[in-house]
MDAnalysis code that builds the backbone (N, CA, C; Angstrom):
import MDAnalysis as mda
import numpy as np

u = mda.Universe.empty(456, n_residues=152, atom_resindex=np.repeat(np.arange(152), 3), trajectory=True)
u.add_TopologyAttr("name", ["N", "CA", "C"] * 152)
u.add_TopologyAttr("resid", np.arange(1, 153))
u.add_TopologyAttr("resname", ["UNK", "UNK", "UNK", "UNK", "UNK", "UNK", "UNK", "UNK", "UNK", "UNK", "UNK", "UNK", "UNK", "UNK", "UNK", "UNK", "UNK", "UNK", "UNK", "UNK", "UNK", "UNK", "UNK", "UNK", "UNK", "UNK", "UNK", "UNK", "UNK", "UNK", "UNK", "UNK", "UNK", "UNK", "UNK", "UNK", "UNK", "UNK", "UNK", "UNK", "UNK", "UNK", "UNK", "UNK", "UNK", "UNK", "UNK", "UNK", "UNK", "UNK", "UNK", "UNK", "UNK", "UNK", "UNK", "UNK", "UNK", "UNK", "UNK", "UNK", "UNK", "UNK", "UNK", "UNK", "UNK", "UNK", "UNK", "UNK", "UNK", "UNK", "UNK", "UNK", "UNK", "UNK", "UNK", "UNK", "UNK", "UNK", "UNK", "UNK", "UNK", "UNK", "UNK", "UNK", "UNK", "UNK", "UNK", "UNK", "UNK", "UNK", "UNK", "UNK", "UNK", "UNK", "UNK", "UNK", "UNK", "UNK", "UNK", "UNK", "UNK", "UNK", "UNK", "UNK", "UNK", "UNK", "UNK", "UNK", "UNK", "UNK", "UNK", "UNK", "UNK", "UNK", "UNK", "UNK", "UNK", "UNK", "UNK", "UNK", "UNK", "UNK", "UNK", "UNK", "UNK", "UNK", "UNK", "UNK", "UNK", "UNK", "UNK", "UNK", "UNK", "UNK", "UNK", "UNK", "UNK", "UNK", "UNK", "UNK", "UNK", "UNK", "UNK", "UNK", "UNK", "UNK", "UNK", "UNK", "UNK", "UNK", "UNK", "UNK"])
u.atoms.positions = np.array([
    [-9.360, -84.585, 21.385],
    [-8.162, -83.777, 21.399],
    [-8.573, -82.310, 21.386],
    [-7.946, -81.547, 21.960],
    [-8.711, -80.213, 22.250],
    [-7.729, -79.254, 21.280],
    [-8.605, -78.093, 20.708],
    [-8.618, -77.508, 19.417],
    [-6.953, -76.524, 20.111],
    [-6.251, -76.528, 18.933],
    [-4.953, -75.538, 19.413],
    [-5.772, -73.935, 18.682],
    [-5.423, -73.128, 19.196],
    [-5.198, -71.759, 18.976],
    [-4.836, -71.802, 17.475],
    [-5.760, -70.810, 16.323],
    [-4.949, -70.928, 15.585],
    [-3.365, -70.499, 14.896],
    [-2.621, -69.334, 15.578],
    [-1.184, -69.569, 15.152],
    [-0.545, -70.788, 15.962],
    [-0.902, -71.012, 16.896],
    [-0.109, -72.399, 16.999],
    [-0.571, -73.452, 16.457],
    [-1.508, -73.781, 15.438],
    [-2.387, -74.824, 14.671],
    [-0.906, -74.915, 14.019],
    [-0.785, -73.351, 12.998],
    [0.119, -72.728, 12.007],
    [0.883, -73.300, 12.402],
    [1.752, -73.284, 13.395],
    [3.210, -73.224, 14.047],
    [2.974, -75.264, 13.523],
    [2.315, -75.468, 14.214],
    [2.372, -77.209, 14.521],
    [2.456, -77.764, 12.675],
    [1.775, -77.353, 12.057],
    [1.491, -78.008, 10.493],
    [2.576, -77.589, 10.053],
    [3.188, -76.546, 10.312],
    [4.509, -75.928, 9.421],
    [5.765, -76.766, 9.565],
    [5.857, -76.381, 10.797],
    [7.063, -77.694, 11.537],
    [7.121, -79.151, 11.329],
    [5.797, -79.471, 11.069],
    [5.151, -80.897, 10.938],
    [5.608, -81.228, 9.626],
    [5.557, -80.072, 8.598],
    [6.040, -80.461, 7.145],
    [7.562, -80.283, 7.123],
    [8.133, -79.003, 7.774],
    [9.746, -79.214, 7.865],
    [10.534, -80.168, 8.300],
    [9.438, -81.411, 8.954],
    [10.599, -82.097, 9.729],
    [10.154, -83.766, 8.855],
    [9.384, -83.251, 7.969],
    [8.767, -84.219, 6.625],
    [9.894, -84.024, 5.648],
    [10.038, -82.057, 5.233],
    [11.222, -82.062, 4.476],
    [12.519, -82.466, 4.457],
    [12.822, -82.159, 5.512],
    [14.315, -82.424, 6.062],
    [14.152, -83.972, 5.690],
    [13.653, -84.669, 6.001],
    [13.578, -86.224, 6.148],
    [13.707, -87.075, 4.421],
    [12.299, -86.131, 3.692],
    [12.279, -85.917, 2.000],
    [13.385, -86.035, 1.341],
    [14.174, -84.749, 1.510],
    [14.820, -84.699, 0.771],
    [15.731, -85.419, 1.084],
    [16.293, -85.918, 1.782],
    [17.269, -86.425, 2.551],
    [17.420, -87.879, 1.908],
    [16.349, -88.394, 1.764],
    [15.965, -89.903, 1.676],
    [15.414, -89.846, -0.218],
    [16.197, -88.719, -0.624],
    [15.809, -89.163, -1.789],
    [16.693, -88.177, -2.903],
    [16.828, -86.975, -2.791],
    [17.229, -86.069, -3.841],
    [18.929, -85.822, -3.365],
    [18.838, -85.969, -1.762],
    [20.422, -85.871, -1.756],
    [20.706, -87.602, -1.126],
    [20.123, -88.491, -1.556],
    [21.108, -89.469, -1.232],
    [22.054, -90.327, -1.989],
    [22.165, -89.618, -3.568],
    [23.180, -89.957, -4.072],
    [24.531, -89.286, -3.361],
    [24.470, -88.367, -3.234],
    [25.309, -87.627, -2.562],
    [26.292, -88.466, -1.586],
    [26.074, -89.057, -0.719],
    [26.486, -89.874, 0.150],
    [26.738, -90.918, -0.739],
    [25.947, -92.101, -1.059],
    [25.744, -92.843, -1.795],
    [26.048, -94.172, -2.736],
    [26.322, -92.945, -3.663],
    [26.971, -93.186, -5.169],
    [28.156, -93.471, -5.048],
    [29.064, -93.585, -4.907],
    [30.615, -94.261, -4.614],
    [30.552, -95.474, -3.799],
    [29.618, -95.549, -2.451],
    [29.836, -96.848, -1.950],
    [29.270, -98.073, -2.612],
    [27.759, -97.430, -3.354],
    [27.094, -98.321, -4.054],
    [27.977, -99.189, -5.405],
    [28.870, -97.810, -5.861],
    [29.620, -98.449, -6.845],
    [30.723, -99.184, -6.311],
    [31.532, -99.315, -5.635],
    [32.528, -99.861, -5.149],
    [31.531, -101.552, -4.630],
    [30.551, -101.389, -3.585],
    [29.886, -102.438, -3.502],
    [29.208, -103.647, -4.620],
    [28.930, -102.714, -5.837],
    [28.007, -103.586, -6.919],
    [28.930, -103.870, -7.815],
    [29.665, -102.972, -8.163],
    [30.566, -102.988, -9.487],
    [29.989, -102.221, -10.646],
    [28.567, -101.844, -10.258],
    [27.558, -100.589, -10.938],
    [28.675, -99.533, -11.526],
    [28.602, -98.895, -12.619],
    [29.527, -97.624, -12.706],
    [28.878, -96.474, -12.479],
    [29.325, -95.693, -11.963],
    [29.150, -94.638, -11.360],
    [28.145, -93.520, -12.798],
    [28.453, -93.655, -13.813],
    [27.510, -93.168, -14.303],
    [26.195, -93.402, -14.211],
    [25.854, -94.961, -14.054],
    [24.888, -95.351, -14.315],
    [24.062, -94.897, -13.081],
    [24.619, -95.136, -12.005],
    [23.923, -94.880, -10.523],
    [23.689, -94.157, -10.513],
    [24.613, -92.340, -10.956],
    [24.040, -91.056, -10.856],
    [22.842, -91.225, -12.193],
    [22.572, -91.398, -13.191],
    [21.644, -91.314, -14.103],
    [20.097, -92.249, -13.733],
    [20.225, -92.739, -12.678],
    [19.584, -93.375, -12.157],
    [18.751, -92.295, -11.385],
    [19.461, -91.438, -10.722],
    [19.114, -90.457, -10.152],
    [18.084, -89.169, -10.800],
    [18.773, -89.344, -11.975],
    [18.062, -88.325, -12.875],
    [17.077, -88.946, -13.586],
    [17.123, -90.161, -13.879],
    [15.821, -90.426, -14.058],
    [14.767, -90.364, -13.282],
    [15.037, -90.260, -12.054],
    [14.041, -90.134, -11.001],
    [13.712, -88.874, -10.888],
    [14.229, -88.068, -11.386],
    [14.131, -86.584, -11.256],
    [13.216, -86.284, -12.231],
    [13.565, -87.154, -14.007],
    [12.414, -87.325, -14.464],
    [11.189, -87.723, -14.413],
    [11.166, -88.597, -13.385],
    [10.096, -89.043, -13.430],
    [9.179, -87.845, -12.476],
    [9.798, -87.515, -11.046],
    [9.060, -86.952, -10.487],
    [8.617, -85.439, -11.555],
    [9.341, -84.994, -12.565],
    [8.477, -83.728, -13.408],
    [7.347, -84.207, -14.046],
    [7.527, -85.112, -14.405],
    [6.531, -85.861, -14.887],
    [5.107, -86.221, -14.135],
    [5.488, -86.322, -13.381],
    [4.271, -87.009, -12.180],
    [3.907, -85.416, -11.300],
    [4.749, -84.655, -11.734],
    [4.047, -83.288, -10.887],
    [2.500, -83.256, -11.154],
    [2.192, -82.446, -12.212],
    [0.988, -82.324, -12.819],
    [-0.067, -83.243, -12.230],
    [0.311, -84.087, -12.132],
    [-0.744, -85.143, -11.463],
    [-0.997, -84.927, -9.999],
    [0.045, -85.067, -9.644],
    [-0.265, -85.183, -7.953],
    [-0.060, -83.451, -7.889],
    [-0.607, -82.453, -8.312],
    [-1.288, -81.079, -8.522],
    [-2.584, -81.450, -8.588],
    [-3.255, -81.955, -9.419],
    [-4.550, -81.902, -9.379],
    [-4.945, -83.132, -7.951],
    [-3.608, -83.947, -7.800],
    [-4.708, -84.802, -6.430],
    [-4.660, -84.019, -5.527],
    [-3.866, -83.032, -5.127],
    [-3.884, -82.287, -4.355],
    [-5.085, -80.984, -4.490],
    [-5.170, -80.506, -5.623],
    [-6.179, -79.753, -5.829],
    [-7.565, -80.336, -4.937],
    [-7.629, -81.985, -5.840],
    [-9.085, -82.366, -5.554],
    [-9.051, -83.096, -4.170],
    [-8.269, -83.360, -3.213],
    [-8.158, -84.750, -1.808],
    [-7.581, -83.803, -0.789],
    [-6.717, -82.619, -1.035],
    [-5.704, -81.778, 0.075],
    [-4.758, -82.114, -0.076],
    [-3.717, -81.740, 0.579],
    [-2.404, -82.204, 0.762],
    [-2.192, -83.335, 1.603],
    [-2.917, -83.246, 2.681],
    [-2.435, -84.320, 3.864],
    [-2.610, -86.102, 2.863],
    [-3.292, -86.358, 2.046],
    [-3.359, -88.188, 1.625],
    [-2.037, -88.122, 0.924],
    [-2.422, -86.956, 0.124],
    [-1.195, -86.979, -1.564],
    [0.379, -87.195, -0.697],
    [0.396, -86.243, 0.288],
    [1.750, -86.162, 1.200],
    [2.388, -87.582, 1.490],
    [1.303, -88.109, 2.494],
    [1.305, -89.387, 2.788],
    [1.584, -90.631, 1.867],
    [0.897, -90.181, 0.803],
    [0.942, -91.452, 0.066],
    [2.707, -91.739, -0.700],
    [3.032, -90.027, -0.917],
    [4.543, -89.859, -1.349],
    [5.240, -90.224, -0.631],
    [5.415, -90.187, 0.719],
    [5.851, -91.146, 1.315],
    [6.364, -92.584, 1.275],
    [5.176, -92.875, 1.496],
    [5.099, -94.539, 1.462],
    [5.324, -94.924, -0.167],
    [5.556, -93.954, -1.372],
    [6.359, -94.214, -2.451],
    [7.852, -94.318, -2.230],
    [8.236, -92.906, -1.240],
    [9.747, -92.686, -0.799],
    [9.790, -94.316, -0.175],
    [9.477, -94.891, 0.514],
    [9.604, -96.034, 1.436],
    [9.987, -97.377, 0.258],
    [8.893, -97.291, -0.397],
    [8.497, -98.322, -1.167],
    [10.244, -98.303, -2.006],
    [10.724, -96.979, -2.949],
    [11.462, -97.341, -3.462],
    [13.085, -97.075, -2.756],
    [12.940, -96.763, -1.941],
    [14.143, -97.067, -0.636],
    [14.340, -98.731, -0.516],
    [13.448, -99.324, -0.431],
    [13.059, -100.944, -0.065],
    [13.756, -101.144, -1.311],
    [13.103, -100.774, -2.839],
    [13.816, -101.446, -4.139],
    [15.520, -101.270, -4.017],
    [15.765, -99.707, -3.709],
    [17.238, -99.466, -3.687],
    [18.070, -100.626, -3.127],
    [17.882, -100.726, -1.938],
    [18.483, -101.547, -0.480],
    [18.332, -102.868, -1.466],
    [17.379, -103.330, -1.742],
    [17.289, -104.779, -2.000],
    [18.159, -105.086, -3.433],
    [18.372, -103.856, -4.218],
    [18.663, -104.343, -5.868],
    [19.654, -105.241, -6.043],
    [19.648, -106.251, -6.821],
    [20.405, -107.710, -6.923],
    [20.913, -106.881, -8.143],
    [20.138, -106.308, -9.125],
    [21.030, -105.848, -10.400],
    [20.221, -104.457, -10.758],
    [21.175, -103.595, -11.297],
    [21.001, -102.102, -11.623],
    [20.000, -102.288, -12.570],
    [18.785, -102.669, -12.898],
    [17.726, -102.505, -13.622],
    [15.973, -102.343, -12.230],
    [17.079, -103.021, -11.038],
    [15.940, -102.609, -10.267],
    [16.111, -101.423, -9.613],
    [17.502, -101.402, -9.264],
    [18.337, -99.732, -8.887],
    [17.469, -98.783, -9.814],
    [17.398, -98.735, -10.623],
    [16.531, -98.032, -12.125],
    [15.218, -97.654, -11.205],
    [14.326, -98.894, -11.081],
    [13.524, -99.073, -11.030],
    [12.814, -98.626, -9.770],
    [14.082, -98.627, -8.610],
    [13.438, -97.897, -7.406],
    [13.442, -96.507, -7.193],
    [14.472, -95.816, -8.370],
    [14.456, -94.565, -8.713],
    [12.984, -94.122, -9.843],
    [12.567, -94.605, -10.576],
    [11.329, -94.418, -11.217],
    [10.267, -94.190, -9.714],
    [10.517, -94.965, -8.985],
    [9.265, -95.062, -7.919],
    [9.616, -93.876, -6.701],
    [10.804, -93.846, -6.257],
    [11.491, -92.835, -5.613],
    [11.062, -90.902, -6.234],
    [10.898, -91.080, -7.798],
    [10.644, -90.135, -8.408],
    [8.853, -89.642, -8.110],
    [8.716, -90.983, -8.133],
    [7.224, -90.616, -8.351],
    [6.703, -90.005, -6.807],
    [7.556, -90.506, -5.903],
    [7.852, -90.440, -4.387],
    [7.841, -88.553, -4.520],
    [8.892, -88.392, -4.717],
    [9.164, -86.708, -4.534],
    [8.648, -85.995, -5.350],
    [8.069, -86.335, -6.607],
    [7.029, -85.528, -6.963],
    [5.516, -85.113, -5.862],
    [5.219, -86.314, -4.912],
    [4.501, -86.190, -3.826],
    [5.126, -85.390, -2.428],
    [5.804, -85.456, -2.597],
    [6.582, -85.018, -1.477],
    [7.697, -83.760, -0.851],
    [8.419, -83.767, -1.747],
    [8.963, -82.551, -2.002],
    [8.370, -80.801, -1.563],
    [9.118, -80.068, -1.890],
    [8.936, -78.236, -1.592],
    [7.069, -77.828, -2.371],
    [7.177, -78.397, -3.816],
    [6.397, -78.091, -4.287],
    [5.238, -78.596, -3.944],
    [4.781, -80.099, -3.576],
    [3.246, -80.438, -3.014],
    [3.156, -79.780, -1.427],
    [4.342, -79.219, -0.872],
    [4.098, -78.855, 0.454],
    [4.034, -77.473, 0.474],
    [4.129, -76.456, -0.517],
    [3.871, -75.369, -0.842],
    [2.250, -75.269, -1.186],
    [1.853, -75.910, -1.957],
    [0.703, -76.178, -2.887],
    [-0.043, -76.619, -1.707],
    [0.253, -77.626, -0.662],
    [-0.378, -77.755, 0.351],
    [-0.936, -76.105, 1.326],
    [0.248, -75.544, 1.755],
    [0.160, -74.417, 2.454],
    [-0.467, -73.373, 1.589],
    [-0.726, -73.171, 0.493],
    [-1.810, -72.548, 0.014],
    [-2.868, -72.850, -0.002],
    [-3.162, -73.946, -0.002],
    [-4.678, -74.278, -0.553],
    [-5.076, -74.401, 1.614],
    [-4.375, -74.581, 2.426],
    [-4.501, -74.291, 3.669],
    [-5.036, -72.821, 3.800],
    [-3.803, -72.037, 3.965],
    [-4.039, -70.603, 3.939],
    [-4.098, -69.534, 3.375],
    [-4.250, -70.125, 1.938],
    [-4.941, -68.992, 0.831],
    [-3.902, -67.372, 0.970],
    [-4.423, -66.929, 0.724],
    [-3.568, -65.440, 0.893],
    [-2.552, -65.251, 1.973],
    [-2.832, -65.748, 2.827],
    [-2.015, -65.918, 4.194],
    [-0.335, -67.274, 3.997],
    [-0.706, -67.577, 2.810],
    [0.178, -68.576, 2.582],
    [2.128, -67.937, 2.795],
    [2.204, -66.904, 2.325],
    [3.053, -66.677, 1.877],
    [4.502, -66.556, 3.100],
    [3.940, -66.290, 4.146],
    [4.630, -66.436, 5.255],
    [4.861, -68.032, 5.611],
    [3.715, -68.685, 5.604],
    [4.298, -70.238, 5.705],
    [4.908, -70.879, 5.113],
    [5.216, -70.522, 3.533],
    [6.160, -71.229, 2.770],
    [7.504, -70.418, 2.955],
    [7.161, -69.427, 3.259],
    [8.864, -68.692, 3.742],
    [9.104, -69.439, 4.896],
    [9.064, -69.825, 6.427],
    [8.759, -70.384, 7.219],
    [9.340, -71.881, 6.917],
    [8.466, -72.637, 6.192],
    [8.933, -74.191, 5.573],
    [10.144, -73.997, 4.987],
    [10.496, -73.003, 3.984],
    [11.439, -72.609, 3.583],
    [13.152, -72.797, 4.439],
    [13.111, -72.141, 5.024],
    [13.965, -71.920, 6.436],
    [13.920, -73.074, 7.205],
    [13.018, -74.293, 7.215],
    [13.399, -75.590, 8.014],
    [14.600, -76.119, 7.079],
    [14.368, -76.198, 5.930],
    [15.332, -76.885, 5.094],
    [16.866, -76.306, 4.983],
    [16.611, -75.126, 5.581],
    [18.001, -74.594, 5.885],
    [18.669, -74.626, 7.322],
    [18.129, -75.454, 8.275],
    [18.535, -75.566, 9.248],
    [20.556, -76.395, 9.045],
    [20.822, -75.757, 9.912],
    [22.416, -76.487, 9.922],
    [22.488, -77.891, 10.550],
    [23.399, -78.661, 9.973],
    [23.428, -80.623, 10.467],
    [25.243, -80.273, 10.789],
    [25.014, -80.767, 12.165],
    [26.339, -80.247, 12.336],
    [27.170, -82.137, 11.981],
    [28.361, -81.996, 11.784],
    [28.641, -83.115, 11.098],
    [29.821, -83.576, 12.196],
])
């Protein structure tokens, strides 16, 4: 594969993570948003429980920051990214499948641990440890994908 120029390297990795974010967050921090009412009407779940479900996942991913900081410190961004992922996946699969709100719980614990990998902050932390001093334009940049408009 023949070497890109490096601002268009820039251009390609930046975009490459905005269209990771958009997808991120989407599939995890705002999909109660949508969500939470059909799930409850479908399960008979109460609506507290489903949103707190949520926040536990929120706990979990503060929790799991620190960690996937130093895997990122010590491996790069590109495995840690990846691997948050295929956490986002993994507990998408628990969501979809839950027979009873203890696994709903449970795919949010994993979902958490998901966007602690995945999220603004390992893709910031990524673009620094990329471009060091030069960072600061690319996370403004990533920044601004997530604000793109979804026309509805």
């Amino acid at each position: 594969m023949p070497e890109l120029e490096p601002a268009r390297a820039r251009w390609v990795v930046i975009s490459a993570l905005g269209v990771v974010m958009i997808l991120t967050w989407g599939s995890s921090y705002y999909l109660m948003t949508v969500l939470a009412a059909p799930i409850a009407a479908a399960t008979g779940w109460g609506l507290n429980a489903i949103t707190g479900a949520l926040s536990a996942g929120l706990l979990t991913a503060a929790l799991c920051s620190p960690f996937v900081g130093r895997l990122i410190a010590r491996y790069g961004g590109r495995p840690v990214l990846a691997g948050g992922v295929v956490a986002l996946a993994m507990g998408l699969v628990l969501l979809a499948s839950a027979p009873a709100l203890w696994v709903f719980w449970l795919g949010w614990f994993v979902l958490g641990a998901g966007m602690a990998a995945t999220l603004y902050d390992p893709a910031f932390a990524t673009l620094g440890r990329l471009y060091g001093a030069d960072a600061r334009s690319a996370i403004t940049t990533l920044t601004l994908w997530g604000g793109l408009p979804v026309r509805r």
